[in-house]
N, C-alpha and C positions, 0 to 999 in steps of 0.2 A: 908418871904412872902409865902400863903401856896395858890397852886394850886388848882383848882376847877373844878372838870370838871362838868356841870349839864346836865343831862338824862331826857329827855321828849319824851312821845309816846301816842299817842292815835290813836284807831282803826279807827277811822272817825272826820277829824277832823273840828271842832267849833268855835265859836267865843264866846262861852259864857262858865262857869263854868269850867271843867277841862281842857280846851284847850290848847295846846302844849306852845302859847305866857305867857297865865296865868302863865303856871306850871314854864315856864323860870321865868317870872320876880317873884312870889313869892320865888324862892331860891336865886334868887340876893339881896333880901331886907333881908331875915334872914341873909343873910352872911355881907352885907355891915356894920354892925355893928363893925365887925372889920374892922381894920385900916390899915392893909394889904392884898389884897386877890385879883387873876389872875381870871378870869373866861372863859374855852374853854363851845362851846354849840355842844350838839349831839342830834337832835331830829331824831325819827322815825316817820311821818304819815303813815294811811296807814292799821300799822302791829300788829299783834293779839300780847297779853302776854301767849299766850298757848303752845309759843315755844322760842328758842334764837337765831332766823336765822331770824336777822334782822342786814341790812347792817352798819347803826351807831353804833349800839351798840357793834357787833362786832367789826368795826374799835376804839372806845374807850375803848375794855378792851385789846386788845392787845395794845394800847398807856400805859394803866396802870399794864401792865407786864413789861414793860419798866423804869417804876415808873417814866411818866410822869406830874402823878398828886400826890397829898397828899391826895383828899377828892374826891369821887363821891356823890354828892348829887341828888337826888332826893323829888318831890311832894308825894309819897306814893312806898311805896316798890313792890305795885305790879304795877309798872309803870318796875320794873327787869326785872318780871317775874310773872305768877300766876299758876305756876308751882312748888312744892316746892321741886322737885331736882336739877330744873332749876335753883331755886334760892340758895337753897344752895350748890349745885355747883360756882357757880356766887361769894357768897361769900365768902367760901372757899377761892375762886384765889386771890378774892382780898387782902384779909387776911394775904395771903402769900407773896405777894407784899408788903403789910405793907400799902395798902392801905382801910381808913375809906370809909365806908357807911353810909351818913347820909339820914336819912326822915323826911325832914321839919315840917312837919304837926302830923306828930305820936308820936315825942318830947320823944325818947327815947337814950340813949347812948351804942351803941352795941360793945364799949369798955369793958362794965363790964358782967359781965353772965347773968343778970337777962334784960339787954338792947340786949343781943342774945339773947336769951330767947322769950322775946316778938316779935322779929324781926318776928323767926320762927314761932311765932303762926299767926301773920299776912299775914307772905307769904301762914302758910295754909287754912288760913282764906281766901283769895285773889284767892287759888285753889279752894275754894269749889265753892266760888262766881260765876269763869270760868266753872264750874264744870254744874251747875244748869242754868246758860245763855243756857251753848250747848244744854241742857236735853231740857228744853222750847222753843227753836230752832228746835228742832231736833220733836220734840210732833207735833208741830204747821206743820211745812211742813211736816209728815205723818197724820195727819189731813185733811191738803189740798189736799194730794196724794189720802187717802181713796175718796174725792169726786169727786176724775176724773181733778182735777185742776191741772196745770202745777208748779210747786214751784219752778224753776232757774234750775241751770246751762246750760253746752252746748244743746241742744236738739238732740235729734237720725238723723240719717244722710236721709235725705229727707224730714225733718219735722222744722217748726222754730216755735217760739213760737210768740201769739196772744192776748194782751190784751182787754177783753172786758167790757164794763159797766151796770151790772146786774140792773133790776127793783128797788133795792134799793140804786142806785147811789154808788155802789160800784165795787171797778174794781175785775175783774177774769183773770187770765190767763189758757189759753188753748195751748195744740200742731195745724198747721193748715202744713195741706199736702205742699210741694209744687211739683205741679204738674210736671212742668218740668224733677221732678228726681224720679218721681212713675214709669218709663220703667224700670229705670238704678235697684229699688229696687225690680219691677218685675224681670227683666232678673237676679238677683243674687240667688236668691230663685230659680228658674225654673230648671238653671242650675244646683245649688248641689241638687236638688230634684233627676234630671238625672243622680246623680252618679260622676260627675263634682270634683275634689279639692278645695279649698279654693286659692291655688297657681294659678290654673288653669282657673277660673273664672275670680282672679286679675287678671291673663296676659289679657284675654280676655277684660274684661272689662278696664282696664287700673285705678285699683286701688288696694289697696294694701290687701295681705290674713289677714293680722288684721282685717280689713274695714270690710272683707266680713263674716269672722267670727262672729265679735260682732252685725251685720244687722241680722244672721240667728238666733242670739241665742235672741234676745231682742222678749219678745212678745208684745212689742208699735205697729208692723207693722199687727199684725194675727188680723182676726175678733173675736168680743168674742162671743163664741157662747156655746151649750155644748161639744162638741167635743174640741175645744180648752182647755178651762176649764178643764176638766176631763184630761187632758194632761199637764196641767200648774200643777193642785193641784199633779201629779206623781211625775214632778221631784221638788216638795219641796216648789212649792207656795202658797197663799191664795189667795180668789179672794172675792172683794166686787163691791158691787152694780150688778145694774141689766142686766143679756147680753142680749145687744140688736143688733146685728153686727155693734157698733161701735168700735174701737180702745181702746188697753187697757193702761193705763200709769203705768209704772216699777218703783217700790220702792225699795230700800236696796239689789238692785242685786246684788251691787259691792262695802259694807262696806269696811271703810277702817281702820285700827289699828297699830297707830303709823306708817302711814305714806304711809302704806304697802294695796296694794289691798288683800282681802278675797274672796274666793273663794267658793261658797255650804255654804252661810252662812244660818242663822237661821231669822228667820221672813222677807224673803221674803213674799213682795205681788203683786198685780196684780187689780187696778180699773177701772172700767171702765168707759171711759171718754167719748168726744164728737169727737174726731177727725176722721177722713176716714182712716180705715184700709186698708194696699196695698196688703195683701196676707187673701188666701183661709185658711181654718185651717188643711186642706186633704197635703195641699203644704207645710204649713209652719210643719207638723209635721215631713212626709218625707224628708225635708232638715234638721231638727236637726236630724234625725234618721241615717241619711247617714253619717251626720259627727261627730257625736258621735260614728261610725261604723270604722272609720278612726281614731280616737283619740287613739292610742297605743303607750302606751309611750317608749319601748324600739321594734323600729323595726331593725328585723333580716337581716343580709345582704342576698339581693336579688341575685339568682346567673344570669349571662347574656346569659343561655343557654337557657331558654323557658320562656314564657309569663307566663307560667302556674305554673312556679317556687314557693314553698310554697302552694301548694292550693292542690295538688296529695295526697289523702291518700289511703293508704292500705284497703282491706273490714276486717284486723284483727282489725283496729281500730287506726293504727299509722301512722305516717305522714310516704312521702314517699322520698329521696334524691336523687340530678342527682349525676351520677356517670357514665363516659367515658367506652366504652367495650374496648375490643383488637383493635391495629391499623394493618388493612391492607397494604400490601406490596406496596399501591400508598400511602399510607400517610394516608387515611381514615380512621374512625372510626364513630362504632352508639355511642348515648348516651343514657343512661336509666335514668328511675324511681325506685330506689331500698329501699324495706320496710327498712325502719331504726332498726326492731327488728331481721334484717339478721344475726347483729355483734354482739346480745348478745347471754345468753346461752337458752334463749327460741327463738328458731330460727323459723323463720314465712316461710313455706314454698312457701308464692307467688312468682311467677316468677317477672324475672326484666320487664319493659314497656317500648317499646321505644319511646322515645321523638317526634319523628316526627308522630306516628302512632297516639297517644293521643290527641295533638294538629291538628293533621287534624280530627280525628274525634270530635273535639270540634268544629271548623269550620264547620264541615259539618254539625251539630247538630244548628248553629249558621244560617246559609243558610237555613234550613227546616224552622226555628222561622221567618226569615224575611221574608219567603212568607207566612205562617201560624202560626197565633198565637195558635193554638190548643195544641201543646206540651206544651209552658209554661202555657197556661191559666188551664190547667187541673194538671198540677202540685201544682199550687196557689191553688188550687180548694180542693185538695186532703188534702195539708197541712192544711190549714185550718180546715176542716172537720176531721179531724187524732186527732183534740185537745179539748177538751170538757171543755172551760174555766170559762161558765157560773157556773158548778157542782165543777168543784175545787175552784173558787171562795165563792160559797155556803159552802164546807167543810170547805176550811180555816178560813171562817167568823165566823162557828159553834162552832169550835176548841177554836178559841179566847174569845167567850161568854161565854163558860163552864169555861174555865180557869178563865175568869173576875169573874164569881159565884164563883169558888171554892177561889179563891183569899177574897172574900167580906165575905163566911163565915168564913175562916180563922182567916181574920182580928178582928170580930165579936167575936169567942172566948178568943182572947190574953185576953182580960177583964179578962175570967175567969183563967185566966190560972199562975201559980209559980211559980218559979225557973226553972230545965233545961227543963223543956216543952214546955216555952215562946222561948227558944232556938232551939228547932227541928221545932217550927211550924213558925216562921220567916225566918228559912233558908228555907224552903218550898214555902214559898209565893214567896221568892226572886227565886225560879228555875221557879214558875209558869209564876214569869212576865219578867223573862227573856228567855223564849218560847215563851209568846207571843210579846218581842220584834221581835225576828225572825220569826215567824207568820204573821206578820206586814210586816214584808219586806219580806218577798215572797207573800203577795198577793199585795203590789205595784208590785213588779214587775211581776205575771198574770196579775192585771189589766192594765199594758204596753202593753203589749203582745198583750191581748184580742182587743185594743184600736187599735195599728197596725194593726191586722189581718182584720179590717175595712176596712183597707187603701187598702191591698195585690191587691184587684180587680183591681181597677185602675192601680195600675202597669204593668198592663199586657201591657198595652201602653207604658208606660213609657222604661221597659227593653225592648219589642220589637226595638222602635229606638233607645235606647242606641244600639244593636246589628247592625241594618244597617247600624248608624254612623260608629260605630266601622268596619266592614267591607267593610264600603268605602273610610276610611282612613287605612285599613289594613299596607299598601304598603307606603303611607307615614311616618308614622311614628315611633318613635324606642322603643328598647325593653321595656324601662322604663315605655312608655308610654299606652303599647301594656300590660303591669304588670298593672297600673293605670285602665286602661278599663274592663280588665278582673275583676277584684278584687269589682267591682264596679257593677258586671253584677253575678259575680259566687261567692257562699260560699265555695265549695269543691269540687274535681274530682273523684271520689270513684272506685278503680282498683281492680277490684277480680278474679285475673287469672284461678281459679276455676270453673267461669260460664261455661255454654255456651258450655258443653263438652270439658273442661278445653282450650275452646280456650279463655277464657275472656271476661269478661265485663266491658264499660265502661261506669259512672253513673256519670251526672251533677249533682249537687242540687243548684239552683238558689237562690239570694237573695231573699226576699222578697220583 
């Protein structure tokens, strides 16, 4: 009596043509011809063949590593798999087991070679099938994406999706706010614009630093405008249709490859659609700005002696470390700032800084800002003006065009050109254009630059109350946090024992 297990799946299922009952009883009718024969059923509804993590199937090849059956039958082989490692993997094990594969309908014998044979061209035949469904899948909902239409899954967190019925009786889908959680995506934004953590918002807000992260980084919630735009197309996107400050919809932010999220992938874009954007573009640039400003992927251990820890540098140009003086006879001692090039053999002759002296004159520098902003606004002000972004944008641009020419006449003569000369003058083109790769990416990033320094004004508000917050939680709170504030408010503390009639100077330089 020979065993039979029969395999049915289908992704969606039917009552007509390939359907799961069909696919059953057509393998019970070729088999009942013989005169003895068991039959177990394993269907999958439901489950794609573009993978083997489906629960029947699973459960029946481990029955058939057991050599529970004699024969797996199937309606078509890529009812396995339309995968073809998938699949022959799959076969393989059964193989090994000593267990047959038949396919009803394909009427080949994969006993003999030329019956594996044909298996294998099917199963890849069954891949490419899978292969061209995704591709025309995948066209179609970036299609829909380019015109601002909503194409499925979850929607961004304060937005649900809204189908409507266009003038020609056909449905569209859209994003539509909902109102009730436009505070919760204001207050998320506001906050890391201010300098805030992602940890530090969740606690606040009572959701989680993932949440708040992937809400800062989506541009669905910014208006599209130019300033947006010119800020999307920086870090890597495209953008279609016309900005009108409505809301933009996100495509291929977060491909995925085997299974696996992508990260800085390639054809990102950016359309813009009909829904109500919840943030400014001034806002939503300085909250990625901030936390891309925090994205360091190995941080150095903090010491718990000063807030200012990590941020001291030397005016020779190198960071500065704490380091304990002598203890006095009660137990006491200062702690210093000492240049890190003390201990090598080019020895920096600044003096050490003590701890408490630095950090009160940061405070105290912090107390003039909260009554008057005049200090840092003239700081912004200065910087700003110190950079002439428009003229080095203009040179880089230049650079790049000459190089484009001299590349095009290059390429222009190969025609003329034989033997090792075709060789000197292609490795030529290849240094031209990979100059102006790097040409390329240093005026994206001027035009970053130039795009912030936009921004700088406004902030003068901004780090001013980051500053009186900060000083009016001075005393509550702890060092970690008092590191977190400062870091968020200060780029560096610049110490040049030198000044001042070698009594010292001590120099903030403010984020931007």
């Amino acid at each position: 009596m020979e065993r039979i297990a029969i395999y049915s799946r289908k992704s969606r299922e039917t009552d007509t043509g390939e359907s799961i009952k069909n696919q059953i009883d057509m393998c019970k009718d070729y088999f009942r011809r013989k005169e003895k024969c068991t039959f177990e059923i394993f269907q999958d509804e439901g489950f794609s063949g573009g993978n083997t993590n489906r629960p029947a199937f699973k459960r029946m090849i481990e029955l058939a590593k057991h050599k529970q059956f004699d024969i797996i039958a199937v309606y078509k082989v890529d009812r396995i798999a339309r995968n073809i490692v998938d699949f022959v993997n799959t076969f393989n094990e059964l193989e090994n087991h000593d267990v047959k594969l038949v396919s009803i309908t394909e009427g080949f014998d994969p006993s003999t070679p030329i019956g594996k044979m044909m298996m294998m061209l099917l199963a890849s035949f069954a891949e490419m099938e899978r292969m061209n469904i995704a591709q025309r899948v995948k066209d179609n909902m970036k299609s829909l994406a380019k015109m601002g239409r909503w194409s499925g899954g979850t929607p961004p967190t304060g937005y649900k999706s809204k189908t409507i019925v266009n003038n020609n009786g056909k449905k569209e889908t859209y994003l539509e706010l909902i109102e009730e959680k436009q505070h919760l995506i204001e207050s998320v934004f506001k906050e890391i614009a201010e300098g805030y953590s992602t940890y530090q918002v969740g606690k606040l807000l009572n959701i989680s630093p993932k949440t708040v992260s992937n809400i800062i980084s989506n541009p669905t919630y910014v208006e599209s405008n130019e300033l947006s735009a010119n800020y999307l197309k920086s870090i890597g996107y495209s953008i279609f249709g016309k900005l009108n400050g409505n809301g933009y919809l996100v495509y291929n932010r977060r491909p995925r490859k085997k299974g696996k999220k992508l990260f800085n992938a390639k054809e990102m874009f950016v359309a813009v659609s009909n829904h109500k954007p919840v943030i400014d573009s001034k806002t939503f640039i300085s909250a990625n700005s901030n936390i891309k400003d925090r994205a360091i992927e190995s941080k150095p251990r903090i010491s718990n002696e000063s807030f200012l820890a990590h941020l001291v540098e030397c005016s020779c140009g190198n960071s500065m470390y704490i380091r304990p003086g002598h203890k006095r006879k009660d137990g006491t001692r200062n702690v210093y700032f000492v240049c890190s090039k003390k201990g090598t053999k080019e020895k920096c002759n600044s003096k050490w800084l003590r701890i408490d002296i630095v950090e009160e004159t940061v405070i105290n520098t912090f107390r003039k800002i909260s009554v008057d902003n005049t200090t840092l606004d003239n700081y912004l002000k200065q910087k700003n003006n110190s950079i002439d972004y428009s003229n080095i944008i203009k040179n880089l641009k230049k650079q790049i065009n000459k190089n484009n020419k001299d590349i095009n006449s290059l390429t222009d003569k190969l025609v003329l050109l034989e033997g090792p000369s075709i060789d000197i003058v292609s490795k030529k083109i290849n240094e031209l254009a990979n100059k102006n790769t790097t040409l390329n990416e240093e005026l994206l990033k001027i035009e970053r630059q130039k795009m912030f320094s936009k921004v700088d004004g406004e902030n003068v508000v901004v780090l001013s109350n980051n500053i009186r917050r900060f000083l009016k939680n001075f005393d509550k709170i702890d060092i970690t946090e008092k590191q977190n504030f400062i870091k968020s408010i200060v780029k560096k503390v610049v110490w040049n024992s030198n000044a001042n009639n070698n009594k010292g100077k001590i120099s903030i330089e403010f984020l931007k």
